[in-house]
PyMOL Python script that loads the backbone (N, CA, C, O; Angstrom):
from pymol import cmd

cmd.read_pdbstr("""\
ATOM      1  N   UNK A   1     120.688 129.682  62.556  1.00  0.00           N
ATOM      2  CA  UNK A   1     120.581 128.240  62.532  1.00  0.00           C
ATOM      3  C   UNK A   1     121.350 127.565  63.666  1.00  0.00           C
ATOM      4  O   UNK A   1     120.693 126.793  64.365  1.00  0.00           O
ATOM      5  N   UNK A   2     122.953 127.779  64.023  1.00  0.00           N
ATOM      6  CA  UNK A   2     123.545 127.115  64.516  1.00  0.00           C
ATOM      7  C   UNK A   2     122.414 127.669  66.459  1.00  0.00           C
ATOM      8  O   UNK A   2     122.892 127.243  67.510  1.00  0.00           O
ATOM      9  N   UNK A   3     121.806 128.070  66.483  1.00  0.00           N
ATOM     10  CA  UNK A   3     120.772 128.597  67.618  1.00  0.00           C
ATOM     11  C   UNK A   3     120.244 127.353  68.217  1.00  0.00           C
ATOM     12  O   UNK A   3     120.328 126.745  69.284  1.00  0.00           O
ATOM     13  N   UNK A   4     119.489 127.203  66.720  1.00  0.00           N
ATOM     14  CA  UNK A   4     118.349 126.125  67.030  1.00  0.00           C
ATOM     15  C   UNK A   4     118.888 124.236  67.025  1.00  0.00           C
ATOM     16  O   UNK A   4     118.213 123.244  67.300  1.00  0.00           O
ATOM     17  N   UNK A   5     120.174 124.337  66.644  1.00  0.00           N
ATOM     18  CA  UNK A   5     120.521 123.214  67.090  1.00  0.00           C
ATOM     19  C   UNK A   5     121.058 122.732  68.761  1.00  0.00           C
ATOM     20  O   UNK A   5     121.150 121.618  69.276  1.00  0.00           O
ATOM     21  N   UNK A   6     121.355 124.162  69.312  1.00  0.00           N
ATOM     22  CA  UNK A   6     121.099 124.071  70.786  1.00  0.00           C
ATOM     23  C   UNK A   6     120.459 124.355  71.576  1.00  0.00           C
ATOM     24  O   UNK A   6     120.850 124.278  72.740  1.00  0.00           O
ATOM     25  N   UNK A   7     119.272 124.779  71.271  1.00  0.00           N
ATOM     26  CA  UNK A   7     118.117 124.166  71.705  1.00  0.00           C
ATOM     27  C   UNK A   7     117.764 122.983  71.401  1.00  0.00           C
ATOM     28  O   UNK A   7     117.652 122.444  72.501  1.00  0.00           O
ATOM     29  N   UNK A   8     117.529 122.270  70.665  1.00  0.00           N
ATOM     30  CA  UNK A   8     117.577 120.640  70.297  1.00  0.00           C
ATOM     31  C   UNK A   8     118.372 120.161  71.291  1.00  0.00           C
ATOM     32  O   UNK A   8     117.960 119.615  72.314  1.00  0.00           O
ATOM     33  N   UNK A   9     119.311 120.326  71.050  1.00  0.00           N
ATOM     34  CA  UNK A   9     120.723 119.009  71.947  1.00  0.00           C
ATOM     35  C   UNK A   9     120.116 119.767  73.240  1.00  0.00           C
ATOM     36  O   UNK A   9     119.812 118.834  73.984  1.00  0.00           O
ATOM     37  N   UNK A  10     119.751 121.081  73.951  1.00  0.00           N
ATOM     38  CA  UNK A  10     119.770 121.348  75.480  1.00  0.00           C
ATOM     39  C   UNK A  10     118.144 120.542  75.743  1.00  0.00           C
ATOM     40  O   UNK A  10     117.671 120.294  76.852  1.00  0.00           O
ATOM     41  N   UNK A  11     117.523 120.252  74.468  1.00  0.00           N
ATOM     42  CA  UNK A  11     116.055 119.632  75.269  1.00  0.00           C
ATOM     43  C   UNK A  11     116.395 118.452  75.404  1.00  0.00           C
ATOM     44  O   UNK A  11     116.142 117.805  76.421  1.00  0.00           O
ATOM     45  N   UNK A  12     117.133 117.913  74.213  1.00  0.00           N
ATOM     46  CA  UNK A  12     117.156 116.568  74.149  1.00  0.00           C
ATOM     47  C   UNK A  12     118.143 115.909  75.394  1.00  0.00           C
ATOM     48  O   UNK A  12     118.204 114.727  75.732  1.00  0.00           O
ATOM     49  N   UNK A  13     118.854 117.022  75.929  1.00  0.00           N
ATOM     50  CA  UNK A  13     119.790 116.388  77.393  1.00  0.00           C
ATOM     51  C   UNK A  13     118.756 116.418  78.294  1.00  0.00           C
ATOM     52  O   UNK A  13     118.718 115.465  79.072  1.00  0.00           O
ATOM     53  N   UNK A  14     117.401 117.760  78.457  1.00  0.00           N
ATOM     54  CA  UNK A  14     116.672 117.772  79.187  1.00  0.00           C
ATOM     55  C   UNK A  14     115.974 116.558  79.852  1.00  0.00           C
ATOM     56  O   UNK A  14     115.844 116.277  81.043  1.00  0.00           O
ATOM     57  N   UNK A  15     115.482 115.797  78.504  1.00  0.00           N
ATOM     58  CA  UNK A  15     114.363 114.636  78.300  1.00  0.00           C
ATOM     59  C   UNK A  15     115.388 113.110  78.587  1.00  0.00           C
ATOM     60  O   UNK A  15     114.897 112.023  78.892  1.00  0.00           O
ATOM     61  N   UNK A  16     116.911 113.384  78.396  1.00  0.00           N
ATOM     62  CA  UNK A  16     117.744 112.397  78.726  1.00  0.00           C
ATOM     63  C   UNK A  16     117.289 112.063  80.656  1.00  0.00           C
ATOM     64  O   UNK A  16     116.819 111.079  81.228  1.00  0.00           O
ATOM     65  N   UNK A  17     117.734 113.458  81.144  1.00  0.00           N
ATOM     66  CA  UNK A  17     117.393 113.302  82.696  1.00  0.00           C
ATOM     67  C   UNK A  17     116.393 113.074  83.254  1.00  0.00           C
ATOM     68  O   UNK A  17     116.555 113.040  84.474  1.00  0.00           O
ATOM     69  N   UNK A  18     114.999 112.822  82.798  1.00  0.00           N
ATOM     70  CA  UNK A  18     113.825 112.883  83.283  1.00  0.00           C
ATOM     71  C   UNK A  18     114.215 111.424  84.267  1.00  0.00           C
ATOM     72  O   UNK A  18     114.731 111.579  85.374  1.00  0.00           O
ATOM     73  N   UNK A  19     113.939 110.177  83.783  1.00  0.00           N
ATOM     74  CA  UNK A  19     114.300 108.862  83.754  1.00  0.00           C
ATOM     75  C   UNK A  19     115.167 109.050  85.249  1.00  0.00           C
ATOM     76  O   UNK A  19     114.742 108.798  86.376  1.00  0.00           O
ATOM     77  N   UNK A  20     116.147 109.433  84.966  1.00  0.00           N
ATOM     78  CA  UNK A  20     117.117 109.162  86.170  1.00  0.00           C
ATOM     79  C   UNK A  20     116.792 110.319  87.612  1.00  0.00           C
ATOM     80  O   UNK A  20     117.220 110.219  88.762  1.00  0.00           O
ATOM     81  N   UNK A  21     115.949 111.310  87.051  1.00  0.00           N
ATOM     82  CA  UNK A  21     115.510 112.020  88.415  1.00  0.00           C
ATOM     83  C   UNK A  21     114.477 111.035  89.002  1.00  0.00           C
ATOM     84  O   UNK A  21     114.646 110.444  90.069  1.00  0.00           O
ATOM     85  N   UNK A  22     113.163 110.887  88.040  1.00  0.00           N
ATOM     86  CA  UNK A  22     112.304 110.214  88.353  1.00  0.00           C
ATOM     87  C   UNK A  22     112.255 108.964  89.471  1.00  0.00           C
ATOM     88  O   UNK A  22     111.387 108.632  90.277  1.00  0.00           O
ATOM     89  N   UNK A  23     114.002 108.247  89.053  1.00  0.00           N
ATOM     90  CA  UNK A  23     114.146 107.457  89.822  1.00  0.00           C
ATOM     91  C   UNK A  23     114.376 107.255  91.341  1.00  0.00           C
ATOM     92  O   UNK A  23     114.057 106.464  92.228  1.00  0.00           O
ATOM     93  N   UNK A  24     115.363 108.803  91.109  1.00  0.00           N
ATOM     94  CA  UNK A  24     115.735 109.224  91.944  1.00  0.00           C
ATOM     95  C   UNK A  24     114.924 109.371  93.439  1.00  0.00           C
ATOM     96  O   UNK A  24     115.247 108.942  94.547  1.00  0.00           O
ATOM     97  N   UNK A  25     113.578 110.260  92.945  1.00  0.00           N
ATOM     98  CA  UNK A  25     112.577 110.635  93.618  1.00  0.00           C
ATOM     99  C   UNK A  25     112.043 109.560  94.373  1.00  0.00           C
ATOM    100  O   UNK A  25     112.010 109.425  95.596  1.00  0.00           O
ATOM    101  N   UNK A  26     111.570 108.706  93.341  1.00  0.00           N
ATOM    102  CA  UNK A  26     110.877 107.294  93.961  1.00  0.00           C
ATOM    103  C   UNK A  26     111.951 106.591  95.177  1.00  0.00           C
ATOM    104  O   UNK A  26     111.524 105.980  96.157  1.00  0.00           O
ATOM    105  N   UNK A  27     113.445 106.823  94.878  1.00  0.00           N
ATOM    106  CA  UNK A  27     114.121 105.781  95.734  1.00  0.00           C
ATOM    107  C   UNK A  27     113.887 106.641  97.120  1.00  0.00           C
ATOM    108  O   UNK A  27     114.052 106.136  98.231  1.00  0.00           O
ATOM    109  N   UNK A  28     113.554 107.756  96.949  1.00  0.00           N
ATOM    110  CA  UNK A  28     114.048 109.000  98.368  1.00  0.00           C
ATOM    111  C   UNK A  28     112.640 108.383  98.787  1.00  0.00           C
ATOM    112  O   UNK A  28     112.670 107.880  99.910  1.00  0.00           O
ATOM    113  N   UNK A  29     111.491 108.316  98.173  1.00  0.00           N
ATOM    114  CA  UNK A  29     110.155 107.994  98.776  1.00  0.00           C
ATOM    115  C   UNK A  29     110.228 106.867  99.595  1.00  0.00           C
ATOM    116  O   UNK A  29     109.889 106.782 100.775  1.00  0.00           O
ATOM    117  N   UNK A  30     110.799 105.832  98.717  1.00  0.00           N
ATOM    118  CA  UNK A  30     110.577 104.270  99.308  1.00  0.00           C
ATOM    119  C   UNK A  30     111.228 104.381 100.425  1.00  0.00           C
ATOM    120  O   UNK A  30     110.692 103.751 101.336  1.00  0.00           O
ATOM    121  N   UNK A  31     112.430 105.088 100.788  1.00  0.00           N
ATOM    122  CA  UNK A  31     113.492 105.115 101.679  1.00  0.00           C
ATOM    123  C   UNK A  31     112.864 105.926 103.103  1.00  0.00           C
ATOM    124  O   UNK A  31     113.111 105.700 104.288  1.00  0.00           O
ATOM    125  N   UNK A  32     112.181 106.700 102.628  1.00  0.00           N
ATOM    126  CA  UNK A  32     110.983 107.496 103.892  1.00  0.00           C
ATOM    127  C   UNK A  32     110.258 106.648 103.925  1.00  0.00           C
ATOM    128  O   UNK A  32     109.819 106.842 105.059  1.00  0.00           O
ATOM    129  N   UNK A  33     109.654 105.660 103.512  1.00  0.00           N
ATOM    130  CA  UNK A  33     108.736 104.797 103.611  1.00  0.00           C
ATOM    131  C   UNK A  33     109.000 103.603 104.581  1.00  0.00           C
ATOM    132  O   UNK A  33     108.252 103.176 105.460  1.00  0.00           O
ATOM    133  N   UNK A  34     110.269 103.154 104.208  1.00  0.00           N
ATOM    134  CA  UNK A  34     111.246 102.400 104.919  1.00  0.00           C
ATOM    135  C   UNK A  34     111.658 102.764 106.158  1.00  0.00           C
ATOM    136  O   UNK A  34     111.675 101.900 107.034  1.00  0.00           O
ATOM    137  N   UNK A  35     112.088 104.182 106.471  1.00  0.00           N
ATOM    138  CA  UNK A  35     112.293 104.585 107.972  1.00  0.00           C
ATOM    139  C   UNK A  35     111.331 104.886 108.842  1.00  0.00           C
ATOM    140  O   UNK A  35     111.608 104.971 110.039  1.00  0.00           O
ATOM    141  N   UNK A  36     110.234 105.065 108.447  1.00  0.00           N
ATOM    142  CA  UNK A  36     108.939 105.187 109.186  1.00  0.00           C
ATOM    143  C   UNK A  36     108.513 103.747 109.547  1.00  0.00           C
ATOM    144  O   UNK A  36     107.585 103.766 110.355  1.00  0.00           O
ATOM    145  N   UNK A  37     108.914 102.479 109.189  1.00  0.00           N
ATOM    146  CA  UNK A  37     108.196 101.573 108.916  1.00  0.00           C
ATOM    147  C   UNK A  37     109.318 101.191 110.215  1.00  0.00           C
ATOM    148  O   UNK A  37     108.903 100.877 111.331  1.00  0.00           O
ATOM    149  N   UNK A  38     110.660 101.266 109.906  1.00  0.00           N
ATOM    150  CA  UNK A  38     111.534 100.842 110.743  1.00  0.00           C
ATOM    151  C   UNK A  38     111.647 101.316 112.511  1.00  0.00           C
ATOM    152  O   UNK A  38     112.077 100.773 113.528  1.00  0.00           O
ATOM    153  N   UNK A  39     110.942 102.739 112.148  1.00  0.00           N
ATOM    154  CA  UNK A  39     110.678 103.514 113.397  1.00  0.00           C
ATOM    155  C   UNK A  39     109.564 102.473 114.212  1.00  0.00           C
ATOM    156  O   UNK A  39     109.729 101.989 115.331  1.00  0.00           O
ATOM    157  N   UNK A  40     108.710 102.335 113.554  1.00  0.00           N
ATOM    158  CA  UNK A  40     107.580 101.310 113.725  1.00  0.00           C
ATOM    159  C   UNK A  40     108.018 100.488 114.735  1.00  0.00           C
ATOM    160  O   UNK A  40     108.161 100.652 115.946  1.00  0.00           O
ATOM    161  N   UNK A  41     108.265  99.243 113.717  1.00  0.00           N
ATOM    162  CA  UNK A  41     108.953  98.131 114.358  1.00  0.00           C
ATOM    163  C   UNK A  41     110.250  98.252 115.533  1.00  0.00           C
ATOM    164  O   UNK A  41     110.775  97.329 116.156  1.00  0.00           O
ATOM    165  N   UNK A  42     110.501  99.468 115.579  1.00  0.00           N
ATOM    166  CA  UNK A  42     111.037  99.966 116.562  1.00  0.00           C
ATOM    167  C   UNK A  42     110.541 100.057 117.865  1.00  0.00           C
ATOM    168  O   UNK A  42     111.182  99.782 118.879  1.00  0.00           O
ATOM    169  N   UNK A  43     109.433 100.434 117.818  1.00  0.00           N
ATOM    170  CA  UNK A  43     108.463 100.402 118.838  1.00  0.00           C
ATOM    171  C   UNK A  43     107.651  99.967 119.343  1.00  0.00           C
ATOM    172  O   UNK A  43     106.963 100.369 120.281  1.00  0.00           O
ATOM    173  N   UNK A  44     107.636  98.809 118.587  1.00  0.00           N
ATOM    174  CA  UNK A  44     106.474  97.476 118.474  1.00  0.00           C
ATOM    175  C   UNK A  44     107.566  96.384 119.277  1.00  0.00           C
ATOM    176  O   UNK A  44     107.131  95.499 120.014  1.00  0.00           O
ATOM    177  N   UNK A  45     109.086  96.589 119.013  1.00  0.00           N
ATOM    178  CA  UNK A  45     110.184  95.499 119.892  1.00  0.00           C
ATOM    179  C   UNK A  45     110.079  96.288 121.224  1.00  0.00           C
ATOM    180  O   UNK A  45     109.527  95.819 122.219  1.00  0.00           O
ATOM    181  N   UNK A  46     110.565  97.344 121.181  1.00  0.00           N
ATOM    182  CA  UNK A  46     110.704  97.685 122.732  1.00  0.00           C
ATOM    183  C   UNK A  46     109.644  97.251 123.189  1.00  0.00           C
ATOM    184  O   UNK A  46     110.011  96.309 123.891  1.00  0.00           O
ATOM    185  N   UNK A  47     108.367  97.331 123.265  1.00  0.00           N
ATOM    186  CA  UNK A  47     106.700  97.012 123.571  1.00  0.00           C
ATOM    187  C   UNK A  47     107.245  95.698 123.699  1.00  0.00           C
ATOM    188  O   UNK A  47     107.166  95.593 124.923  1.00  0.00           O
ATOM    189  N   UNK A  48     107.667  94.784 123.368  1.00  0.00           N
ATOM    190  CA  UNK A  48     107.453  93.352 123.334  1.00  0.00           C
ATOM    191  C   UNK A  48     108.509  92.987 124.194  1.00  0.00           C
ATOM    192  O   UNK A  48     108.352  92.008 124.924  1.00  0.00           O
ATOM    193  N   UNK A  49     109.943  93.860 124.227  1.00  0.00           N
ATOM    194  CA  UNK A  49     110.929  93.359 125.237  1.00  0.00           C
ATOM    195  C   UNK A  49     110.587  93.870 126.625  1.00  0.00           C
ATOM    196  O   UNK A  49     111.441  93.558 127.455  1.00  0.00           O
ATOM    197  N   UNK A  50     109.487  94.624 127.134  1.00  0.00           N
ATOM    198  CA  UNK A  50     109.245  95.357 128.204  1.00  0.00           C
ATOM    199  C   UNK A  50     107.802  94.157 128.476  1.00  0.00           C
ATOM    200  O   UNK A  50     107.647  93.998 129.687  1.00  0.00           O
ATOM    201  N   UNK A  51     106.975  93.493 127.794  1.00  0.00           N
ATOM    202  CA  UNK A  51     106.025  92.574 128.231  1.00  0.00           C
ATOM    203  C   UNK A  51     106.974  91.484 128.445  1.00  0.00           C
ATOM    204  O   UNK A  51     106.745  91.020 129.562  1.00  0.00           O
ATOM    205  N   UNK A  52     107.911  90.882 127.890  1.00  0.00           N
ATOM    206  CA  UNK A  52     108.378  89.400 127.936  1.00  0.00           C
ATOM    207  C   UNK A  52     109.428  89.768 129.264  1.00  0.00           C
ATOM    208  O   UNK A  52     110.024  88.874 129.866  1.00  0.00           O
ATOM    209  N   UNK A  53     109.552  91.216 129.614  1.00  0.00           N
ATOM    210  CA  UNK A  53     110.092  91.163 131.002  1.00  0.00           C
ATOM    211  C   UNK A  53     109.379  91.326 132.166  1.00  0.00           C
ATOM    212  O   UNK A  53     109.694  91.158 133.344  1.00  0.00           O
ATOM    213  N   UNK A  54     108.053  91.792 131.471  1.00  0.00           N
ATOM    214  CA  UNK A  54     107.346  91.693 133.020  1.00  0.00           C
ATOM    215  C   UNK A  54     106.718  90.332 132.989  1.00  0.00           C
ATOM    216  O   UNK A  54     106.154  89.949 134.014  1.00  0.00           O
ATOM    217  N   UNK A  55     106.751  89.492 131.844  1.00  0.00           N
ATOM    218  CA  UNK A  55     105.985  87.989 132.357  1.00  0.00           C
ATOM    219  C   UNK A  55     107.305  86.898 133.096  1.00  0.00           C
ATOM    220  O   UNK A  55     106.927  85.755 133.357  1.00  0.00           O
ATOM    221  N   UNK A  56     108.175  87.102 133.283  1.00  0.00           N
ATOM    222  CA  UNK A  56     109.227  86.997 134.202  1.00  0.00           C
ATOM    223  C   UNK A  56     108.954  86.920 135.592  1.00  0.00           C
ATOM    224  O   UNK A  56     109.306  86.034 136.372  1.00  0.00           O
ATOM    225  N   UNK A  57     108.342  87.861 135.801  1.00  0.00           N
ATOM    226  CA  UNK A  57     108.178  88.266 137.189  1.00  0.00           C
ATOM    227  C   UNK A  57     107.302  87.186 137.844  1.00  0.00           C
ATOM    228  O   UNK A  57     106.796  86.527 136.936  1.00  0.00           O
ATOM    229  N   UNK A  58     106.967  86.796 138.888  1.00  0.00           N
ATOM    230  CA  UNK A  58     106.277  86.146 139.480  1.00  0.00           C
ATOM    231  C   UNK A  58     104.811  86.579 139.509  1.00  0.00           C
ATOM    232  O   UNK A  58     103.917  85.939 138.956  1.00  0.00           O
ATOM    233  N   UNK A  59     104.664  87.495 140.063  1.00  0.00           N
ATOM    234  CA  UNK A  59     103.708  88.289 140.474  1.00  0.00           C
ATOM    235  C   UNK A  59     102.437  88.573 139.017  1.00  0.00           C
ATOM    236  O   UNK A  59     101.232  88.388 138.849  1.00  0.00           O
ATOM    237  N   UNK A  60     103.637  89.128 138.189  1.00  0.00           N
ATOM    238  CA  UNK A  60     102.982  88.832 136.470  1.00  0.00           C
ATOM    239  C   UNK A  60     102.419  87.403 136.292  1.00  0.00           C
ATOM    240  O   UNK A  60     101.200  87.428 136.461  1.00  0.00           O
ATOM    241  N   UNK A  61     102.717  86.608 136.111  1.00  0.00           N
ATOM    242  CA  UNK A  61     102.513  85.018 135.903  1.00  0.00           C
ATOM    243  C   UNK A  61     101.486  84.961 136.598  1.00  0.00           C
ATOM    244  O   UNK A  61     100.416  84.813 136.008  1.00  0.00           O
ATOM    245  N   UNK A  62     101.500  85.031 137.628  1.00  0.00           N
ATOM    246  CA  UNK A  62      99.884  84.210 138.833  1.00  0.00           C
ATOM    247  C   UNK A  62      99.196  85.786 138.104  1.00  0.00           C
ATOM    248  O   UNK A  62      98.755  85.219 137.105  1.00  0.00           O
ATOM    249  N   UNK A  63      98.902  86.885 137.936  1.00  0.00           N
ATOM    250  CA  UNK A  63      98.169  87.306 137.572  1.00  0.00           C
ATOM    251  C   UNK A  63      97.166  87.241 136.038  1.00  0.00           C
ATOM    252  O   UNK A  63      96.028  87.608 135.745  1.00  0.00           O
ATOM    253  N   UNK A  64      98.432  86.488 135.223  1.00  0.00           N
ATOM    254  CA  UNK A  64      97.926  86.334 133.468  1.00  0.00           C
ATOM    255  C   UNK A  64      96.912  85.136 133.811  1.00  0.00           C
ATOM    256  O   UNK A  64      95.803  84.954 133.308  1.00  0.00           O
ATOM    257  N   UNK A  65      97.618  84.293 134.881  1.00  0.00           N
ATOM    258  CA  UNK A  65      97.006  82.996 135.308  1.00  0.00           C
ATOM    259  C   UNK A  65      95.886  83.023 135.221  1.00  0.00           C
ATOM    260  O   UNK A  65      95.063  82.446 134.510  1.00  0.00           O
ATOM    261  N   UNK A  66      95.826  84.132 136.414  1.00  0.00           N
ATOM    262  CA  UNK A  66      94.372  84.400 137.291  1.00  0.00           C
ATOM    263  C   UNK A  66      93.047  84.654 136.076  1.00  0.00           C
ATOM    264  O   UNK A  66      91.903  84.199 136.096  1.00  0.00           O
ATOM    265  N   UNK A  67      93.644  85.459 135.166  1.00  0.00           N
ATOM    266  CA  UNK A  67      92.944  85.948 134.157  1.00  0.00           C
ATOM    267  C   UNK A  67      92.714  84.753 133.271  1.00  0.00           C
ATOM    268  O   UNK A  67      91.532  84.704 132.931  1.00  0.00           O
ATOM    269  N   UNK A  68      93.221  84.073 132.931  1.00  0.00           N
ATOM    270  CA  UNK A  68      93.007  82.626 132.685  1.00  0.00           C
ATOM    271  C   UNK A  68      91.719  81.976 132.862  1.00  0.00           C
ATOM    272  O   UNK A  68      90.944  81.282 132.203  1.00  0.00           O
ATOM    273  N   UNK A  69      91.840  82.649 134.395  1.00  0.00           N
ATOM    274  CA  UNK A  69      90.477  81.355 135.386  1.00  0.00           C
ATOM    275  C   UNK A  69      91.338  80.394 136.065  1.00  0.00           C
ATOM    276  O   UNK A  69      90.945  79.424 136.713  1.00  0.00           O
ATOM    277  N   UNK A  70      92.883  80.842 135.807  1.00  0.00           N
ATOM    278  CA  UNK A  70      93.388  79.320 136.936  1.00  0.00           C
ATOM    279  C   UNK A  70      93.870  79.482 138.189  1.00  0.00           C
ATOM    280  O   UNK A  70      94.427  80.567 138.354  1.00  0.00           O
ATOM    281  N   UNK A  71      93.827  78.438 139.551  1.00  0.00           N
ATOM    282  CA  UNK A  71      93.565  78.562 140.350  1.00  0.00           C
ATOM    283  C   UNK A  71      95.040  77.985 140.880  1.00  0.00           C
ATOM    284  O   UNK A  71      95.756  77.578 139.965  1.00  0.00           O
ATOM    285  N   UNK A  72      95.588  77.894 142.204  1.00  0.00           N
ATOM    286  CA  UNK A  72      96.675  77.318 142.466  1.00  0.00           C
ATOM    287  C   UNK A  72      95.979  76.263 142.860  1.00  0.00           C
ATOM    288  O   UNK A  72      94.804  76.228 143.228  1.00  0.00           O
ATOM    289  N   UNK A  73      97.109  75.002 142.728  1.00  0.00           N
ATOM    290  CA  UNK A  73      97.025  73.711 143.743  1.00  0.00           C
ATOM    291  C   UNK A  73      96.102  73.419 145.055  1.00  0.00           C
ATOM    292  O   UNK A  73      95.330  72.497 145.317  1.00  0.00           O
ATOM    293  N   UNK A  74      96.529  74.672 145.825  1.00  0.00           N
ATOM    294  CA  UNK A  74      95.941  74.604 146.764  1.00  0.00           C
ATOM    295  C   UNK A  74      94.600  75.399 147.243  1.00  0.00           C
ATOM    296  O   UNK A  74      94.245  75.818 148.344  1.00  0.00           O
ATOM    297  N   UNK A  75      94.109  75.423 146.169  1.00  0.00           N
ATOM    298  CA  UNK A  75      92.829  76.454 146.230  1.00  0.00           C
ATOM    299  C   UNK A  75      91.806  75.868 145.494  1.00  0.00           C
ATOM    300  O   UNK A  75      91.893  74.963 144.664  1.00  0.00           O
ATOM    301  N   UNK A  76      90.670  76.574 145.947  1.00  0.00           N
ATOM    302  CA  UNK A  76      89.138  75.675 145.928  1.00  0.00           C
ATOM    303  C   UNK A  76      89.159  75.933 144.677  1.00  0.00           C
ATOM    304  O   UNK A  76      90.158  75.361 144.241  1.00  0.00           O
ATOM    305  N   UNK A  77      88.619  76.480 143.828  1.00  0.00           N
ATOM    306  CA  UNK A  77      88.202  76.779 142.406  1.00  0.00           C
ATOM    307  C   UNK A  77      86.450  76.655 143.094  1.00  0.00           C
ATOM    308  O   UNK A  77      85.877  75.909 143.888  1.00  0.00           O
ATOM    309  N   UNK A  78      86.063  77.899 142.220  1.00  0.00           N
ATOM    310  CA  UNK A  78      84.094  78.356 142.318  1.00  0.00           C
ATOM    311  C   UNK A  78      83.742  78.811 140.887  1.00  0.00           C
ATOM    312  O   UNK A  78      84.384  79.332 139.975  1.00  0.00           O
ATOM    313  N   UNK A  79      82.913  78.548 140.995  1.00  0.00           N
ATOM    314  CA  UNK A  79      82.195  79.026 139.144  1.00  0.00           C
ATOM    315  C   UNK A  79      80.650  79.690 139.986  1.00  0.00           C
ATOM    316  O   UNK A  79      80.032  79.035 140.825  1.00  0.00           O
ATOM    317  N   UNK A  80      80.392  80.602 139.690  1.00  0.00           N
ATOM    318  CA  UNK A  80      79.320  81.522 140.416  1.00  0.00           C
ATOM    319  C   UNK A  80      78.362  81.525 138.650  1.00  0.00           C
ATOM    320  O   UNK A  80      78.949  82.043 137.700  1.00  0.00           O
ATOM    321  N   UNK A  81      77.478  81.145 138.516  1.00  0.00           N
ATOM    322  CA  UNK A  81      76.696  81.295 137.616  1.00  0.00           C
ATOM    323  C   UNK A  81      75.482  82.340 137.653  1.00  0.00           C
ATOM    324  O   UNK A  81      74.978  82.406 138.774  1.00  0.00           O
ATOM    325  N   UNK A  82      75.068  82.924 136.978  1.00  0.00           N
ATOM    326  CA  UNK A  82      74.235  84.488 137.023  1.00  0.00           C
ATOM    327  C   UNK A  82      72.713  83.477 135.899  1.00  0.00           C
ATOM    328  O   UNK A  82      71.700  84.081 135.549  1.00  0.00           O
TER     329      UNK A  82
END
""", "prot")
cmd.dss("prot")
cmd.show_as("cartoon", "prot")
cmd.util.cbc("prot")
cmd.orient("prot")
């Protein structure tokens, strides 16, 4: 008899821990979820601090321009129609 009461109390500690592993697991997930995401945005800023330094440049600017369609001051502007 005194057997089968520890088995009882060793399941019943078993079924105590489920809950708190479970949680466990999920926080380790979200947390990989989170550093991948952070890696991300990691690489999405550098990308954005390496464009907002080349639109700085001169040379950048009259070219976004150009792409625009805009023309300087001192220049004819043409529209070529097809």
């Amino acid at each position: 008899m005194p057997g089968n009461w520890l088995v009882v109390i060793l399941l019943i500690m078993g079924v105590l821990y489920i809950p708190p592993l479970k949680g466990y697991y999920e926080q380790r997930k979200a947390t990989s979820a989170a550093k991948s995401h952070l890696q991300q945005l990691g690489k999405e800023n550098r990308a954005l601090r390496a464009r907002a330094k080349s639109l700085k440049k001169e040379s950048t600017i009259e070219l976004e321009a150009r792409k625009l369609g805009m023309v300087s001051p001192d220049e004819r502007p043409f529209v070529i129609l097809r």
